[in-house]
Structure formats: structure tokens, C-alpha cells
ROGUMAR-944914 format. One record per atom (N, C-alpha, C): x, y, z; residue number from 1. Coordinates in nm, 2 decimals, decimal comma. Layout:
BEGIN
+--------+--------+--------+-----+
!      x !      y !      z !   i !
+--------+--------+--------+-----+
!      X !      Y !      Z ! NUM !
...
+--------+--------+--------+-----+
This chain:
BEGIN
+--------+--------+--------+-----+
!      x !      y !      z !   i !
+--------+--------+--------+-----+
!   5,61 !   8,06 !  -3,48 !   1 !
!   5,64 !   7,95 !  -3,38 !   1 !
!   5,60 !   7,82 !  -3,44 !   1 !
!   5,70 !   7,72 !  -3,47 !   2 !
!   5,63 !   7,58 !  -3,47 !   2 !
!   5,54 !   7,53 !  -3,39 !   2 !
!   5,50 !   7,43 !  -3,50 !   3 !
!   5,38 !   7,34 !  -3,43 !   3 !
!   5,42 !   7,26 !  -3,34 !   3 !
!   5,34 !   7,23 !  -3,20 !   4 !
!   5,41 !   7,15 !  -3,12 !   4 !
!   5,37 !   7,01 !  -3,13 !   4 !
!   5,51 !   6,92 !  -3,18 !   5 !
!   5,50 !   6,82 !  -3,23 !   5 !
!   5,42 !   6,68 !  -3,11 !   5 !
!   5,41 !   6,58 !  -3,17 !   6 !
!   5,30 !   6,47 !  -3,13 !   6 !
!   5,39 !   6,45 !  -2,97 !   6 !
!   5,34 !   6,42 !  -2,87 !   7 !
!   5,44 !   6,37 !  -2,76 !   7 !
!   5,47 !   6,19 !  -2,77 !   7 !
!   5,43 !   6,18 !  -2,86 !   8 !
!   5,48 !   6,01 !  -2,92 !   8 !
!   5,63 !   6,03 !  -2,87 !   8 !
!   5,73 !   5,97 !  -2,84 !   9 !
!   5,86 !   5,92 !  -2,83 !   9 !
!   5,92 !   5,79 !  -2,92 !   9 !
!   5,81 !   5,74 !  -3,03 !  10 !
!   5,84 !   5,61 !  -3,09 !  10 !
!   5,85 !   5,50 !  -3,06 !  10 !
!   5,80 !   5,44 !  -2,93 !  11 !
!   5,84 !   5,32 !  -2,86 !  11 !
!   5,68 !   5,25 !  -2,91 !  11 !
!   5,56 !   5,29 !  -2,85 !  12 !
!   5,41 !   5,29 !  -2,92 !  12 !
!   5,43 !   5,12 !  -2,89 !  12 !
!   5,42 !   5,07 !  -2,74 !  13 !
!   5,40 !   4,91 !  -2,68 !  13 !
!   5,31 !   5,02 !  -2,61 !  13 !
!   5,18 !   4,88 !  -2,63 !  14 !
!   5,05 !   4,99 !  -2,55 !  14 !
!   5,02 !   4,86 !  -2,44 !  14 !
!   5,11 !   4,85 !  -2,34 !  15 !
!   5,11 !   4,74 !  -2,26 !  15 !
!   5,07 !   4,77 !  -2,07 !  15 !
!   5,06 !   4,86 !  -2,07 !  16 !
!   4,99 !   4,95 !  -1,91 !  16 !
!   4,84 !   4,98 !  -1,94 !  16 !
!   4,77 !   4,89 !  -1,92 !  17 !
!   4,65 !   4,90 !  -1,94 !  17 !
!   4,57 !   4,98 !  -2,06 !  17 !
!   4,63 !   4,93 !  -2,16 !  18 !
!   4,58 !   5,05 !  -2,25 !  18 !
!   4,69 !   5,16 !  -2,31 !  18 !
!   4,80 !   5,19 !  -2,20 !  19 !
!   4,81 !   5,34 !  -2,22 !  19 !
!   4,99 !   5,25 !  -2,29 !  19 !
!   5,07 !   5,35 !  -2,36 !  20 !
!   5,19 !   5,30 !  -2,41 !  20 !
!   5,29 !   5,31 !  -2,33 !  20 !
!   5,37 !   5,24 !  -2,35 !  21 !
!   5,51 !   5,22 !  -2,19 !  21 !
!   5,56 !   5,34 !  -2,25 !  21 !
!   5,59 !   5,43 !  -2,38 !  22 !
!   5,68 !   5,53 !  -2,42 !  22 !
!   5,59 !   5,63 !  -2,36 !  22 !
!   5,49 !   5,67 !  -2,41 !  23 !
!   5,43 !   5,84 !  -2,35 !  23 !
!   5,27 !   5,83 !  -2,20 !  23 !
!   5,26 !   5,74 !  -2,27 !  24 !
!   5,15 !   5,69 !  -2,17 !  24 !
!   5,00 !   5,73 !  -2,21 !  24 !
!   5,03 !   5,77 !  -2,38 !  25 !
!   4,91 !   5,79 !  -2,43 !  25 !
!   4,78 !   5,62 !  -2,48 !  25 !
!   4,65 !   5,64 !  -2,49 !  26 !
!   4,58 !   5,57 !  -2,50 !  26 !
!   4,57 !   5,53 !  -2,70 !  26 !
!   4,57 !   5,47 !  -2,74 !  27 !
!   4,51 !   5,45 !  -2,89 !  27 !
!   4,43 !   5,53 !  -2,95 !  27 !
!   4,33 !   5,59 !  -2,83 !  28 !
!   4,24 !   5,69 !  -2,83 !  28 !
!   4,27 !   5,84 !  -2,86 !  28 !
!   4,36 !   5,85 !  -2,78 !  29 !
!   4,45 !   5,98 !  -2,71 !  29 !
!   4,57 !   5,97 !  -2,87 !  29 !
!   4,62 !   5,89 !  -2,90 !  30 !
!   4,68 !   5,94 !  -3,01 !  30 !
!   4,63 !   5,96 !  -3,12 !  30 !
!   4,51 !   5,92 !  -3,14 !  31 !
!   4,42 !   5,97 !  -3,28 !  31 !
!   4,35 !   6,10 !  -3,22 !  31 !
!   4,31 !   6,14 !  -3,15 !  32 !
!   4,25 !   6,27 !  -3,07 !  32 !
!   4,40 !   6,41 !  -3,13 !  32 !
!   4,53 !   6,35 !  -3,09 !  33 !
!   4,62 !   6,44 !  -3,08 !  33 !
!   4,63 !   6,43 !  -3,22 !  33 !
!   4,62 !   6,36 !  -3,30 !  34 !
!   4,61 !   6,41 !  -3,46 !  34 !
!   4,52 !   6,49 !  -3,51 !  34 !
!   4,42 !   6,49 !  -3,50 !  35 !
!   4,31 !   6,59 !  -3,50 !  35 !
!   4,35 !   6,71 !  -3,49 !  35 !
!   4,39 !   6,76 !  -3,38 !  36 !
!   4,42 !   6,87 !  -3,37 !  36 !
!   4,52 !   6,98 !  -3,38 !  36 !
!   4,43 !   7,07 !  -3,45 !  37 !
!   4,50 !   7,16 !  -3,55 !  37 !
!   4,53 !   7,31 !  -3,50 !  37 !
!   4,48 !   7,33 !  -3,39 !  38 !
!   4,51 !   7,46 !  -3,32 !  38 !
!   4,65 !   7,43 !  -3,20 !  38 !
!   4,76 !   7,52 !  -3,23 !  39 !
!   4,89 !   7,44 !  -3,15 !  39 !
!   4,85 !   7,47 !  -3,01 !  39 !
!   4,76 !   7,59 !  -2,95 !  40 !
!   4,72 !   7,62 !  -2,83 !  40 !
!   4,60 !   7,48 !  -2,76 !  40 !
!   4,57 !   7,41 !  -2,84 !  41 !
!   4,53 !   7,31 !  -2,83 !  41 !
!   4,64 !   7,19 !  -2,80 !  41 !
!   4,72 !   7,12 !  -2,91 !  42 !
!   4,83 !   7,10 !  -2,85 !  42 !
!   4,91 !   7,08 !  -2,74 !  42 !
!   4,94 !   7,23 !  -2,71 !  43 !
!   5,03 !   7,25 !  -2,60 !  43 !
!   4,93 !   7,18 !  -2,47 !  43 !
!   4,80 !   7,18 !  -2,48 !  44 !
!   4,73 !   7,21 !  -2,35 !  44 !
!   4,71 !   7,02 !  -2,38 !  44 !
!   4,73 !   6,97 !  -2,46 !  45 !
!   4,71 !   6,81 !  -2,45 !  45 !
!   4,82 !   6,76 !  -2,39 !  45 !
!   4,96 !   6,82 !  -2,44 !  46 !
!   5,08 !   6,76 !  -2,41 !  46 !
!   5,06 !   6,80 !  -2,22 !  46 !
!   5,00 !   6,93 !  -2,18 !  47 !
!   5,02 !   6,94 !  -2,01 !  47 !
!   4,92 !   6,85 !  -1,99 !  47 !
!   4,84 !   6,79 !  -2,08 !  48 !
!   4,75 !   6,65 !  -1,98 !  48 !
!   4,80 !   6,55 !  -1,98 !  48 !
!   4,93 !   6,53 !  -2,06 !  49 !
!   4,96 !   6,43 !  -2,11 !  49 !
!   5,07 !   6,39 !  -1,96 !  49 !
!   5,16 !   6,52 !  -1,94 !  50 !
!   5,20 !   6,51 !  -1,84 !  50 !
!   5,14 !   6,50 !  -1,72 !  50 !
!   4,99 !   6,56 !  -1,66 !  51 !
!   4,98 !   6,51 !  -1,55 !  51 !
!   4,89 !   6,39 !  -1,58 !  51 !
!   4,90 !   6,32 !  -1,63 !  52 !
!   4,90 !   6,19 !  -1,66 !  52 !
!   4,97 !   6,08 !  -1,64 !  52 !
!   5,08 !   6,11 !  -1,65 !  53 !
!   5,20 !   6,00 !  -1,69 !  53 !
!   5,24 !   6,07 !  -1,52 !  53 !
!   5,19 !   6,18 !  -1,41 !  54 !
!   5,27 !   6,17 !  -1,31 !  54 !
!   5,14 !   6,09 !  -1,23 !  54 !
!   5,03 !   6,04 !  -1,26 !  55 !
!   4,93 !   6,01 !  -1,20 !  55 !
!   4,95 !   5,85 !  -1,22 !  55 !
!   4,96 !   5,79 !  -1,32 !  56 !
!   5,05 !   5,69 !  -1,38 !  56 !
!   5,15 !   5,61 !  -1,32 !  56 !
!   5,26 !   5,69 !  -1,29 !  57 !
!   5,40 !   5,68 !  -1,24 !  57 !
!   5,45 !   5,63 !  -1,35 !  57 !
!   5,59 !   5,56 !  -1,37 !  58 !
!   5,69 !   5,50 !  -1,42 !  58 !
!   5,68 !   5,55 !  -1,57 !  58 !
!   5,71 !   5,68 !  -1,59 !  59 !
!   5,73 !   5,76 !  -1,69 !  59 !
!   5,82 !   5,88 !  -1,70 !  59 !
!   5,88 !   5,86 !  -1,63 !  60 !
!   6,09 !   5,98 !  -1,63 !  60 !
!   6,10 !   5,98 !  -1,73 !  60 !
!   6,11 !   5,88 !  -1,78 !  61 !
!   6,19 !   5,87 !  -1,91 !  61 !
!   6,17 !   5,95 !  -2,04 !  61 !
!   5,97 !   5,99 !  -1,97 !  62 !
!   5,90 !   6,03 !  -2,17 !  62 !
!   5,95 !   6,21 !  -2,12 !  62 !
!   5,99 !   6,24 !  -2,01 !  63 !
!   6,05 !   6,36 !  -2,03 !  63 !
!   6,17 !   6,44 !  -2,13 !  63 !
!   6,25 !   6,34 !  -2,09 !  64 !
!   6,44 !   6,35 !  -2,11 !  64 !
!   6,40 !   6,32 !  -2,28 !  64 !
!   6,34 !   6,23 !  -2,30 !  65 !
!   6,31 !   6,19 !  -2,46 !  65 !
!   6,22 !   6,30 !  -2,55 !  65 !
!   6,11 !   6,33 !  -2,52 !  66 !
!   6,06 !   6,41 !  -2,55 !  66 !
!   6,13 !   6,57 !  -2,58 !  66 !
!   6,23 !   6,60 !  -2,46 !  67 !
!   6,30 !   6,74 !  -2,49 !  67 !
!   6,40 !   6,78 !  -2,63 !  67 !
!   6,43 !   6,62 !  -2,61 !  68 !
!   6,54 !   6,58 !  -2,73 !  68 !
!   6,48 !   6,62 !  -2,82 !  68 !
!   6,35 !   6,53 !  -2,84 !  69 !
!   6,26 !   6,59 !  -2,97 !  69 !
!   6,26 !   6,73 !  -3,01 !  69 !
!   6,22 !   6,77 !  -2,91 !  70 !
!   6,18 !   6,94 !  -2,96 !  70 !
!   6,37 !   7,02 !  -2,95 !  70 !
!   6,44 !   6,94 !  -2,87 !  71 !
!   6,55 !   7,02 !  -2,90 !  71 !
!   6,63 !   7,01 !  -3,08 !  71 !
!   6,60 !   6,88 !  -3,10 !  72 !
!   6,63 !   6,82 !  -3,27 !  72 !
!   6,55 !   6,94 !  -3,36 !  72 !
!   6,43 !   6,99 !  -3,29 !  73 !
!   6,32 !   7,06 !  -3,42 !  73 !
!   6,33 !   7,18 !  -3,37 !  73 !
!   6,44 !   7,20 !  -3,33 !  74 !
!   6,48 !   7,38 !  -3,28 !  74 !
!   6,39 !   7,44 !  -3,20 !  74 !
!   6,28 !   7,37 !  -3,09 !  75 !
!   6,14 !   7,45 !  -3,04 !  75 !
!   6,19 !   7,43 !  -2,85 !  75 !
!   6,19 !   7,51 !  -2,82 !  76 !
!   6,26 !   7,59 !  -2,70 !  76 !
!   6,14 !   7,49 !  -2,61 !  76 !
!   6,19 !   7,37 !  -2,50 !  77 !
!   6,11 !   7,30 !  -2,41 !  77 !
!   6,03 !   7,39 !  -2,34 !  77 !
!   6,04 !   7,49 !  -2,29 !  78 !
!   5,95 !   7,60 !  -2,20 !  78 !
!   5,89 !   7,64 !  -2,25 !  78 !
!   5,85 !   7,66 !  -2,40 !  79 !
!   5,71 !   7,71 !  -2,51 !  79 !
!   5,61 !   7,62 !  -2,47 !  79 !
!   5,67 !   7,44 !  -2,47 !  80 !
!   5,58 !   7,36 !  -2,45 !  80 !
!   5,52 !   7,30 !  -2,33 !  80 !
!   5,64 !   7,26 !  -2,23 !  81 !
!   5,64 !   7,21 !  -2,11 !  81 !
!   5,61 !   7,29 !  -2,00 !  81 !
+--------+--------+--------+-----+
């Protein structure tokens, strides 16, 4: 199984208090998600990452973008999401 890739979407404007208008991760939160090297780790940042960005609001978008991703690197959205 691939590694489940960064939930970056490449936009990385850290303009919502801290957090990025593309994923809604912190400065903090993207050097944390490099770190880590276990994918069952991973997977379990990207579901924080989501109830995040629904706690957040105005983040649809890092869905539909993010699928693309993993659909481009052949990794089935339901392994991750």
C-alpha cells in the first residue's frame, strides 16, 4: 500500500488565523505531518485534519482537491478518507 501522501493541496497562504486557506493546516501541523513515518499515523492526521477544516468551515474545496491527489498516485480515497 502507498504512503499516504501530505494533505497539502499546494495553495500554502497561511491567512485564517494561522491555519492555510488550501488545507487548513498550521505551520506547526505541516512540519509535525513530515515527521511522520508510520502511514497508520498519517492516515489518522489526515482524519484530524478533516474534522478540522469541518470545525473551521470554508474548506469544500480541500476535499475535491485532495481526491485528485491520491487519484493522480493511484491510492483508492477510501484507504484514506
Amino acid at each position: 500500500m502507498p504512503k499516504t501522501p501530505s494533505p497539502c493541496i499546494d495553495v500554502c497562504k497561511f491567512k485564517r488565523e494561522g491555519h492555510c486557506i488550501g488545507c487548513s493546516m498550521t505551520k506547526a501541523q505541516k512540519s509535525l505531518f513530515k515527521g511522520l513515518k508510520k502511514d497508520s499515523h498519517r492516515r489518522a492526521f489526515v482524519t484530524m485534519l478533516t474534522s478540522q477544516q469541518g470545525q473551521l468551515g470554508k474548506y469544500t474545496h480541500w476535499d475535491i482537491a485532495y481526491r485528485k491527489k491520491l487519484e493522480k498516485r493511484k491510492i483508492a480515497a477510501e484507504e484514506i478518507l
